[in-house]
N, CA, C and O atoms as a GROMACS GRO file, in nm:
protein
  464
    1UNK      N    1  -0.928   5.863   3.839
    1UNK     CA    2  -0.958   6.000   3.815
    1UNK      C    3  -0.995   6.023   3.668
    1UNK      O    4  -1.078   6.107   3.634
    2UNK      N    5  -0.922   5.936   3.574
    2UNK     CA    6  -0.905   5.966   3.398
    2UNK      C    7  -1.096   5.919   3.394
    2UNK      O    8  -1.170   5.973   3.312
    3UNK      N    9  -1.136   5.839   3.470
    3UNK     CA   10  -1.270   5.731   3.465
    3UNK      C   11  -1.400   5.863   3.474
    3UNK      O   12  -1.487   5.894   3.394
    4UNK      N   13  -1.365   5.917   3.602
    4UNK     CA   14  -1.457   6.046   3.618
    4UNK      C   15  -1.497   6.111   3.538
    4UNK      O   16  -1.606   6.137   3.488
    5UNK      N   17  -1.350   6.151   3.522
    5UNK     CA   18  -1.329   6.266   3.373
    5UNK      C   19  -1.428   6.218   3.267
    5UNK      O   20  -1.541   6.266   3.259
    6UNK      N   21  -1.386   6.129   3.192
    6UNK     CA   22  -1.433   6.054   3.056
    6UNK      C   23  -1.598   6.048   3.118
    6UNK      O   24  -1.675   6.094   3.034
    7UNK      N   25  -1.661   6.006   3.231
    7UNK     CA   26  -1.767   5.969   3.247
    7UNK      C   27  -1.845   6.129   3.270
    7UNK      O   28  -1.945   6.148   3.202
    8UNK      N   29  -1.799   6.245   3.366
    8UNK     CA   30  -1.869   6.331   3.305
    8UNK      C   31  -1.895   6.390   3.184
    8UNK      O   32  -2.004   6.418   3.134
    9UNK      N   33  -1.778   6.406   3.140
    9UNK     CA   34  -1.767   6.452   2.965
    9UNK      C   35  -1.899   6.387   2.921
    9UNK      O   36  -1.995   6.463   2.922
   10UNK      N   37  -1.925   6.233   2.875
   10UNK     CA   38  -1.956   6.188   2.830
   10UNK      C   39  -2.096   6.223   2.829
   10UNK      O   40  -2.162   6.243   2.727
   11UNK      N   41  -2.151   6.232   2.983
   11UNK     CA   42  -2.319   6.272   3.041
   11UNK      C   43  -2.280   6.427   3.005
   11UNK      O   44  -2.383   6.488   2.977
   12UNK      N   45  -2.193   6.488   3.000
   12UNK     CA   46  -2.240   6.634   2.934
   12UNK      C   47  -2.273   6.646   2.815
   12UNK      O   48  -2.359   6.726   2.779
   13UNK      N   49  -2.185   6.536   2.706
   13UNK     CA   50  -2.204   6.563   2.581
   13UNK      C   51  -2.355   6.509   2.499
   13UNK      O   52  -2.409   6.545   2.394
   14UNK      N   53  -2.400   6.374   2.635
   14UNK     CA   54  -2.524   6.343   2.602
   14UNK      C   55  -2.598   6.440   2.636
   14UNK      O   56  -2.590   6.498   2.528
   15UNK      N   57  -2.663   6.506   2.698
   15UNK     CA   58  -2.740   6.620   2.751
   15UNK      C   59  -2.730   6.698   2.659
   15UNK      O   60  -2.828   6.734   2.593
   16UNK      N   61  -2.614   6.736   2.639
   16UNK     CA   62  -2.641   6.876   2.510
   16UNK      C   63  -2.689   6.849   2.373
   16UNK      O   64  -2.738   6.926   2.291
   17UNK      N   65  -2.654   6.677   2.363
   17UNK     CA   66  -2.697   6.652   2.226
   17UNK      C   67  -2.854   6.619   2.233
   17UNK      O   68  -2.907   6.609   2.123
   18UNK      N   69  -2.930   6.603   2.340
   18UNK     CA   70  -3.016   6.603   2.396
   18UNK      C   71  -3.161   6.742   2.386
   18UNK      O   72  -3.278   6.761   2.351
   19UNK      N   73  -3.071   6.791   2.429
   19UNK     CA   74  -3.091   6.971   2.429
   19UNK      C   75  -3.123   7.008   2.294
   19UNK      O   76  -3.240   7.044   2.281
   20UNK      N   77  -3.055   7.009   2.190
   20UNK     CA   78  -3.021   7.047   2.052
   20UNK      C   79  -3.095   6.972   1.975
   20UNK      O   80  -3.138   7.033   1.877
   21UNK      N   81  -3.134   6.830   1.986
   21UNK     CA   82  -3.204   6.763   1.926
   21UNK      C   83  -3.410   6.783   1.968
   21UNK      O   84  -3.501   6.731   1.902
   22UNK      N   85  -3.423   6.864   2.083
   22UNK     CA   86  -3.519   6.868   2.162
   22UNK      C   87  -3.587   7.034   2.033
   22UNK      O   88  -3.701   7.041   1.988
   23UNK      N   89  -3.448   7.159   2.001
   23UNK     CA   90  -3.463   7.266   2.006
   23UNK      C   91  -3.520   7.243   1.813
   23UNK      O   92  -3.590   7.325   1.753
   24UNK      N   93  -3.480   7.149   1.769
   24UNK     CA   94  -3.476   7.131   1.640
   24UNK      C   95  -3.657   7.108   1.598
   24UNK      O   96  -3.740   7.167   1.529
   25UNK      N   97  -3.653   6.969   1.698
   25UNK     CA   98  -3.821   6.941   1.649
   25UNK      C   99  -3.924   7.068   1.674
   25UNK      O  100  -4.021   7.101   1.607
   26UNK      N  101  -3.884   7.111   1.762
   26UNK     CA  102  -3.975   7.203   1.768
   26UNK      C  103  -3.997   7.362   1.708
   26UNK      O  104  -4.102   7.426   1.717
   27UNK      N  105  -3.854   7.415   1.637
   27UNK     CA  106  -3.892   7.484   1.566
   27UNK      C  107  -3.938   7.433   1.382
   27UNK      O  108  -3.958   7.520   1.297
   28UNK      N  109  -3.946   7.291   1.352
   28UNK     CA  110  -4.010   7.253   1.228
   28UNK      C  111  -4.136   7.231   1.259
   28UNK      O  112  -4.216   7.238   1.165
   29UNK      N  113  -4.187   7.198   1.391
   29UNK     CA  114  -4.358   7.182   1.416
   29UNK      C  115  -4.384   7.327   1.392
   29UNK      O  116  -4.445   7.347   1.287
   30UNK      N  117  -4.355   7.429   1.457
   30UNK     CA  118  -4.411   7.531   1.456
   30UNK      C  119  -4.454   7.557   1.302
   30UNK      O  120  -4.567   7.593   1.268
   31UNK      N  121  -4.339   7.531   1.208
   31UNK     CA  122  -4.334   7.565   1.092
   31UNK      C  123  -4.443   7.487   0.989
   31UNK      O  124  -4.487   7.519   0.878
   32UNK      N  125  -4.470   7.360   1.085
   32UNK     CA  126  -4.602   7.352   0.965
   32UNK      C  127  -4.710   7.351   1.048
   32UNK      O  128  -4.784   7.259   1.013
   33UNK      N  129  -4.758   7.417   1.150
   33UNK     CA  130  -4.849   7.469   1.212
   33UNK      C  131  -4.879   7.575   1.177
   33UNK      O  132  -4.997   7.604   1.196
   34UNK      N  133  -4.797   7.673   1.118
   34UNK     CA  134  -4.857   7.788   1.020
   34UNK      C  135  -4.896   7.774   0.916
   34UNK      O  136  -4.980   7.853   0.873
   35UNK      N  137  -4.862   7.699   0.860
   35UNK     CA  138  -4.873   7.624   0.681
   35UNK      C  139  -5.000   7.604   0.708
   35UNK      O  140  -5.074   7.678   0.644
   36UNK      N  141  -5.053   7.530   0.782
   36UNK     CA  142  -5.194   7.467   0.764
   36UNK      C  143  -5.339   7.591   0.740
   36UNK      O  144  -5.367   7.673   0.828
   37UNK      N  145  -5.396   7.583   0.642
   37UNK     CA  146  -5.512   7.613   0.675
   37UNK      C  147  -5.658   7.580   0.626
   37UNK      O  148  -5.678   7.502   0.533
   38UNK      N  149  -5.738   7.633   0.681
   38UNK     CA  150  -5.884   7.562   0.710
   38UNK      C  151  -5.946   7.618   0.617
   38UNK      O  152  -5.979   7.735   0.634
   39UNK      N  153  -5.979   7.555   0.500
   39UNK     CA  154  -6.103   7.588   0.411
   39UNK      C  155  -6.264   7.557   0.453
   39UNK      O  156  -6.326   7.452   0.462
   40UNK      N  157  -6.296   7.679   0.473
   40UNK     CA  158  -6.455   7.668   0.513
   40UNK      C  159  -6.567   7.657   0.320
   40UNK      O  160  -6.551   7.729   0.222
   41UNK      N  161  -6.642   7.570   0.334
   41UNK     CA  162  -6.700   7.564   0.256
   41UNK      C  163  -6.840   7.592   0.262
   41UNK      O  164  -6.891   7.511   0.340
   42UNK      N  165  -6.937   7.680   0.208
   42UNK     CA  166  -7.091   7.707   0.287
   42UNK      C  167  -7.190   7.547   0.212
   42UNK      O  168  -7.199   7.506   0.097
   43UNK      N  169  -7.243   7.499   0.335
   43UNK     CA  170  -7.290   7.452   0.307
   43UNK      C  171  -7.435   7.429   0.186
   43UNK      O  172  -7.515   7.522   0.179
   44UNK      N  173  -7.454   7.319   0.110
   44UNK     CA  174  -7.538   7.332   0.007
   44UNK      C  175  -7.734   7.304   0.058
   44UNK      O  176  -7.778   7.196   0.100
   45UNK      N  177  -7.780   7.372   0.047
   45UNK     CA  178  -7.933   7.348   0.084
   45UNK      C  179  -8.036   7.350  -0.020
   45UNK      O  180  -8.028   7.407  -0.129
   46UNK      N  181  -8.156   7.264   0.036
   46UNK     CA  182  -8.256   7.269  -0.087
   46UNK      C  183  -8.375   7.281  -0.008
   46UNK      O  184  -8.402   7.225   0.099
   47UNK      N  185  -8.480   7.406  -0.114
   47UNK     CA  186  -8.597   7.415  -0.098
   47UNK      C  187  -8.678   7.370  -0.183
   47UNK      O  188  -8.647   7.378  -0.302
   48UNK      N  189  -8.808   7.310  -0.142
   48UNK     CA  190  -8.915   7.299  -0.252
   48UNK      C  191  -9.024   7.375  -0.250
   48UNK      O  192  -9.058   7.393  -0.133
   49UNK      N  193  -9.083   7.420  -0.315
   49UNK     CA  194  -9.197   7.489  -0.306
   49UNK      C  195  -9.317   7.567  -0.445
   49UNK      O  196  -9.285   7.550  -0.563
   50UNK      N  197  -9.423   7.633  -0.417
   50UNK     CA  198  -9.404   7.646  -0.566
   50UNK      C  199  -9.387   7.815  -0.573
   50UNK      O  200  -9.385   7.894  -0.479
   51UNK      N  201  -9.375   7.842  -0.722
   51UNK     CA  202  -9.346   7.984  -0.759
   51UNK      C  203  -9.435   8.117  -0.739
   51UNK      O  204  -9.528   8.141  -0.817
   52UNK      N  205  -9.412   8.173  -0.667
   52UNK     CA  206  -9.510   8.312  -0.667
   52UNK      C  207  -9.449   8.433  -0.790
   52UNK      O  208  -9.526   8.488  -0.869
   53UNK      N  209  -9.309   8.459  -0.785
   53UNK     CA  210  -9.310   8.543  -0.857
   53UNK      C  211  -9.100   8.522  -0.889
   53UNK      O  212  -9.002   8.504  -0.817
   54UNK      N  213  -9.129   8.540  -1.049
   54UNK     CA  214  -8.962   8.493  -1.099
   54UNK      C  215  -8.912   8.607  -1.172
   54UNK      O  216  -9.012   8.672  -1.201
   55UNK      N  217  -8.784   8.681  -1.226
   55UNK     CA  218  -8.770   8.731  -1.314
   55UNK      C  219  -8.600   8.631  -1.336
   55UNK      O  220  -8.559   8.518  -1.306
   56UNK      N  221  -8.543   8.755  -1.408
   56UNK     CA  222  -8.400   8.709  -1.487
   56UNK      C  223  -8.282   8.716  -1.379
   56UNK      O  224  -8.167   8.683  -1.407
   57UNK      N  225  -8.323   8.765  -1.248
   57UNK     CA  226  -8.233   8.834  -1.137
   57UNK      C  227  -8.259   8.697  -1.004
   57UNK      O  228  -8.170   8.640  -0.941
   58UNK      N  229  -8.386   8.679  -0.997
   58UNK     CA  230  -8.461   8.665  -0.863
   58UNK      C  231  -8.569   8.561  -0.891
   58UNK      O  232  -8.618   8.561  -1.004
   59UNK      N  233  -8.613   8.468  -0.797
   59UNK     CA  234  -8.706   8.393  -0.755
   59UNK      C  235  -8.765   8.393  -0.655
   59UNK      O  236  -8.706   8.397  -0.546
   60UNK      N  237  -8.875   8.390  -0.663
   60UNK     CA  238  -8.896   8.375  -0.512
   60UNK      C  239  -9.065   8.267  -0.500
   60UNK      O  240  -9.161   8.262  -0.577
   61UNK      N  241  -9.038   8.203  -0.380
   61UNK     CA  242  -9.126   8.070  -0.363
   61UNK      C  243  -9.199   8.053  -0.243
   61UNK      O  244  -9.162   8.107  -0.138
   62UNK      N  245  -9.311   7.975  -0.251
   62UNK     CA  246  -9.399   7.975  -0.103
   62UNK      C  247  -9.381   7.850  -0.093
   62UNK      O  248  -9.424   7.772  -0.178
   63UNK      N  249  -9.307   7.806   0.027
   63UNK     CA  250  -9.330   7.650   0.100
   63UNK      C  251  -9.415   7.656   0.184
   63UNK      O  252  -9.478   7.754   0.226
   64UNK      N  253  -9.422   7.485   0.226
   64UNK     CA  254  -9.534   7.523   0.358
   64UNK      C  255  -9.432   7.399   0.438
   64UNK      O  256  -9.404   7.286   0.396
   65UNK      N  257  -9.388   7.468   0.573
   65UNK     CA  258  -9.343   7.381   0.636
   65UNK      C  259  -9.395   7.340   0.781
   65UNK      O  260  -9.415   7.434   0.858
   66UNK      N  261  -9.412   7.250   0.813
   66UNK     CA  262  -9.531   7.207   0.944
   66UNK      C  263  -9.658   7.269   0.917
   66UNK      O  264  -9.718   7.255   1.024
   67UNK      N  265  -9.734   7.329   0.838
   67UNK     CA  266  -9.842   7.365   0.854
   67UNK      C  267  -9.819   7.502   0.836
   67UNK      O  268  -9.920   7.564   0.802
   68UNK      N  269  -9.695   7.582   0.851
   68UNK     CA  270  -9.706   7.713   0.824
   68UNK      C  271  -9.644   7.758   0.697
   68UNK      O  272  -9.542   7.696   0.668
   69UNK      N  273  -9.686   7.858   0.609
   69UNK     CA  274  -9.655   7.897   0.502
   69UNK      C  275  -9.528   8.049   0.505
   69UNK      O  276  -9.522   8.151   0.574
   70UNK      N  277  -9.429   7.985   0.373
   70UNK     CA  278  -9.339   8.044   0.442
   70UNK      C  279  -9.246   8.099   0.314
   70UNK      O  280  -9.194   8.009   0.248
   71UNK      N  281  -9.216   8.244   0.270
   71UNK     CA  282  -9.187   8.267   0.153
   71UNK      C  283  -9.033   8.292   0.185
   71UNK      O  284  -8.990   8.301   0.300
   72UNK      N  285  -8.947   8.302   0.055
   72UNK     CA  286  -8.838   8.286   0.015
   72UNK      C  287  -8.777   8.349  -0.064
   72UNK      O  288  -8.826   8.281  -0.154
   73UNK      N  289  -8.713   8.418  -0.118
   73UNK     CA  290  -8.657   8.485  -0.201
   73UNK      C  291  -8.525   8.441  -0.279
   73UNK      O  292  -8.456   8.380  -0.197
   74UNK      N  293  -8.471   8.445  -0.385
   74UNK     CA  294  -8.352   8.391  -0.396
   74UNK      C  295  -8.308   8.463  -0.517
   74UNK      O  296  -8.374   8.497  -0.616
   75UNK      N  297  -8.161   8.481  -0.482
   75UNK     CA  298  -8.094   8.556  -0.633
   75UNK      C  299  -8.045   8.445  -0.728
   75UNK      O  300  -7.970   8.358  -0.684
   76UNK      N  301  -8.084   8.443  -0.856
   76UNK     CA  302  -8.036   8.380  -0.935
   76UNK      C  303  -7.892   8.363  -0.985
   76UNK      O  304  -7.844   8.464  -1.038
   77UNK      N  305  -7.830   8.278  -0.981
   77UNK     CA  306  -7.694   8.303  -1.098
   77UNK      C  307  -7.750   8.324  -1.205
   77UNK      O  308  -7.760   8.444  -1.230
   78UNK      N  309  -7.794   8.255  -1.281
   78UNK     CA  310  -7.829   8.254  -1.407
   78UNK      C  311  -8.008   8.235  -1.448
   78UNK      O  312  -8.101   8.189  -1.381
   79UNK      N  313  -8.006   8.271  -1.535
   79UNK     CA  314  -8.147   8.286  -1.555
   79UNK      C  315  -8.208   8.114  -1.540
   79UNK      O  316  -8.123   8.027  -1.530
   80UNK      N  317  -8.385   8.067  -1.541
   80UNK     CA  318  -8.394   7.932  -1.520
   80UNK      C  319  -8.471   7.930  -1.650
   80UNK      O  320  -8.550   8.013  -1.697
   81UNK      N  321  -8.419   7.794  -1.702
   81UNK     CA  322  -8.564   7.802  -1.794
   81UNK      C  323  -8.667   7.672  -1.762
   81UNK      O  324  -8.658   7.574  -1.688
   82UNK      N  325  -8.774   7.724  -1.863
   82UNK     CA  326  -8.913   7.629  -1.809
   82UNK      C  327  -8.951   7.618  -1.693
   82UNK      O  328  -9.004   7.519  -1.644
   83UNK      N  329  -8.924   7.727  -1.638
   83UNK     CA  330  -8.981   7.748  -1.507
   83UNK      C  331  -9.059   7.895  -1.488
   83UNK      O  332  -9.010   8.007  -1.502
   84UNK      N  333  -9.217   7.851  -1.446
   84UNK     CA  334  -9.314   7.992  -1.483
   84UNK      C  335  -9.360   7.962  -1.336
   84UNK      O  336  -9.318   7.886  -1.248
   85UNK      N  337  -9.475   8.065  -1.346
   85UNK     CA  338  -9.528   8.105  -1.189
   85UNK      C  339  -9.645   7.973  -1.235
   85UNK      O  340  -9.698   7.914  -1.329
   86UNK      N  341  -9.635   7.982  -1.091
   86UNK     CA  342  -9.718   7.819  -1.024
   86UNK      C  343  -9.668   7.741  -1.056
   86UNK      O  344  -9.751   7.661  -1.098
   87UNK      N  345  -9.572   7.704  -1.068
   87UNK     CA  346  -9.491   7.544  -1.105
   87UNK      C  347  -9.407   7.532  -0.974
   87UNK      O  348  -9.355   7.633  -0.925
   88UNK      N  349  -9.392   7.401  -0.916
   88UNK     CA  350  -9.330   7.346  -0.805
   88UNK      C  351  -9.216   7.316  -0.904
   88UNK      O  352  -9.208   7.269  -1.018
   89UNK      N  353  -9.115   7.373  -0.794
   89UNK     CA  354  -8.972   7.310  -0.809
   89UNK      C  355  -8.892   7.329  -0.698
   89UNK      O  356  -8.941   7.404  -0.615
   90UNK      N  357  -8.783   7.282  -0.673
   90UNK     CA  358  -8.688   7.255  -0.636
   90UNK      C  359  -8.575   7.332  -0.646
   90UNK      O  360  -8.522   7.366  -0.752
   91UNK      N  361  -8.536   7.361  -0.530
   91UNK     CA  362  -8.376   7.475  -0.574
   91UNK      C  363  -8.265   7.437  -0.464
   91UNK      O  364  -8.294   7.424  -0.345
   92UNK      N  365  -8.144   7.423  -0.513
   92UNK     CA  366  -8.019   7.397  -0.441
   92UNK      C  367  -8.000   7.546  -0.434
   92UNK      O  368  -8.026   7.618  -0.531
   93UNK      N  369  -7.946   7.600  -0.300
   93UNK     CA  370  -7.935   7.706  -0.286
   93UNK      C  371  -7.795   7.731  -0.173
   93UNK      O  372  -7.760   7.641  -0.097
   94UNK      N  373  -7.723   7.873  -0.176
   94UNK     CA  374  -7.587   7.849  -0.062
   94UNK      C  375  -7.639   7.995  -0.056
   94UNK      O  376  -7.700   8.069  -0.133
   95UNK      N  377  -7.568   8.010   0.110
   95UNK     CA  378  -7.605   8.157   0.175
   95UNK      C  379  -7.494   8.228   0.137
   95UNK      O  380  -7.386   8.169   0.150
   96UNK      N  381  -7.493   8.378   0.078
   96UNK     CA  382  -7.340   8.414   0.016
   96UNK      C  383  -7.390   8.605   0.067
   96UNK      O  384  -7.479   8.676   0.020
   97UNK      N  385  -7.322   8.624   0.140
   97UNK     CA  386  -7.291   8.782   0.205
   97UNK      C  387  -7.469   8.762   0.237
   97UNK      O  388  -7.548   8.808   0.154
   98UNK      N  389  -7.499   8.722   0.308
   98UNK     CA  390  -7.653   8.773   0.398
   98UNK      C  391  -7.737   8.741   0.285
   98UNK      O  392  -7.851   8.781   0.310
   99UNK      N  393  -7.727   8.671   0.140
   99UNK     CA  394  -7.812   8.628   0.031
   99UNK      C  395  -7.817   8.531   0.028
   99UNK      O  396  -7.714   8.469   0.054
  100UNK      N  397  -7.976   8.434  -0.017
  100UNK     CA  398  -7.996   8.277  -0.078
  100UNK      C  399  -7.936   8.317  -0.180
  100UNK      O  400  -7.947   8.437  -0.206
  101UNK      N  401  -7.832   8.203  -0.296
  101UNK     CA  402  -7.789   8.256  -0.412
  101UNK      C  403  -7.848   8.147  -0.479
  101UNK      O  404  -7.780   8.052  -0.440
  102UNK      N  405  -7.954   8.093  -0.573
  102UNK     CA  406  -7.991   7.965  -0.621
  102UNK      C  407  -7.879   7.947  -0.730
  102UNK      O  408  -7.843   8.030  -0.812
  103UNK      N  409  -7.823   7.789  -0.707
  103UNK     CA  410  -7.756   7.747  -0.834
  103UNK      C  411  -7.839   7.660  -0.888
  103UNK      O  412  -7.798   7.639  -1.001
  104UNK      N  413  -7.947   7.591  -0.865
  104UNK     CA  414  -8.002   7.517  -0.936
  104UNK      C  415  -8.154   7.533  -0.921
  104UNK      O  416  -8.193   7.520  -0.805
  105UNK      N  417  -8.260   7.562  -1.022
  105UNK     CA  418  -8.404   7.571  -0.967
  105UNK      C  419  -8.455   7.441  -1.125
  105UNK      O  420  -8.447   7.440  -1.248
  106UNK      N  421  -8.503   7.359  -1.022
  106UNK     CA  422  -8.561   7.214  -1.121
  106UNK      C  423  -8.710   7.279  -1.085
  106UNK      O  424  -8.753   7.349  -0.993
  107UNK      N  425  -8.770   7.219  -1.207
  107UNK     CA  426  -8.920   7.176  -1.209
  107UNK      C  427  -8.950   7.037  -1.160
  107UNK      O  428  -8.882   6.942  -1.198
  108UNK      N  429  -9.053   7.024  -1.075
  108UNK     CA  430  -9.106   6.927  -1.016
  108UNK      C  431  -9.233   6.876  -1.069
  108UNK      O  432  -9.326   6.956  -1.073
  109UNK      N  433  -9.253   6.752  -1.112
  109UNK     CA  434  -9.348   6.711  -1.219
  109UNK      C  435  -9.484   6.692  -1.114
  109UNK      O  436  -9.474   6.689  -0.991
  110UNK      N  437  -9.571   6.685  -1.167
  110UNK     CA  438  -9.704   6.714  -1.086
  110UNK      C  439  -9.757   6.564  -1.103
  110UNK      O  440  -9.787   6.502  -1.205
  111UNK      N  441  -9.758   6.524  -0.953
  111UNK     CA  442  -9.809   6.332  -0.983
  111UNK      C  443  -9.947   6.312  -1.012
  111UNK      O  444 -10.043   6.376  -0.970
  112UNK      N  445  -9.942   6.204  -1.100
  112UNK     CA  446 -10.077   6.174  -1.153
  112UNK      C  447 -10.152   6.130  -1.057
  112UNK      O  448 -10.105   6.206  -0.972
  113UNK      N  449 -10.222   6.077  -1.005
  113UNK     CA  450 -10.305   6.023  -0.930
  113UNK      C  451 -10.400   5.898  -1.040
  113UNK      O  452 -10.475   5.922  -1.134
  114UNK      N  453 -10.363   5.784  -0.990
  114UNK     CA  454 -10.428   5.661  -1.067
  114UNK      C  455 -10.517   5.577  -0.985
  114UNK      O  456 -10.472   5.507  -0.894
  115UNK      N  457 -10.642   5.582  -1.015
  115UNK     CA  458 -10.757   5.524  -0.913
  115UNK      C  459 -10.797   5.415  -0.953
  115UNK      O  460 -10.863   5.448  -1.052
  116UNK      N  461 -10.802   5.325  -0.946
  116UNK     CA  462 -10.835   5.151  -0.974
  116UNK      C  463 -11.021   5.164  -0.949
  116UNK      O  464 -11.092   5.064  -0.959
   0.00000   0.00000   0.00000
């Protein structure tokens, strides 16, 4: 009878320690399942094209892509220098509230052409 005894006890006390050890992990997952979060970063893009019209605010450029011609606008961070109308360049640009914002507008050197 003492055998019973001792042997249920024993499967009760495993079970509950069971139980308790089950209730633990899962309120520390939860806890760094809120912790976590997702940094979105906007992706970086580049246009080339050349200049129609620039000031200290704004750029704006005509590419031609497949055959069709295709203008652009872009707000400057900062002003560019050595860069005038009709000059090809290059601009790294990120989309920021419904705006192109250019961080970078390069000049693009005009290739020579060398005929033998």
């Amino acid at each position: 009878m003492k055998r019973a005894f001792v042997y249920t006890v024993s499967i009760a006390f495993l079970f509950s320690a069971l139980a308790f050890a089950s209730d633990r992990a899962v309120a520390e997952n939860i806890k760094a399942d809120q912790a976590k979060t997702n940094i979105v970063k906007s992706p970086k893009m580049n246009a080339t094209g050349k200049v129609i019209e620039i000031s200290d605010s704004s750029i704006k450029i005509e590419r031609t892509v497949k055959g069709n011609a295709e203008t652009m606008q872009f707000v400057l961070e900062k002003p560019t220098e050595n860069v005038a109308v009709d000059d090809s360049v290059k601009i790294a640009y990120i989309e920021k509230d419904g705006q192109m914002v250019a961080i970078r507008a390069v000049r693009v050197p005009k290739k020579i052409d060398k005929k033998k």
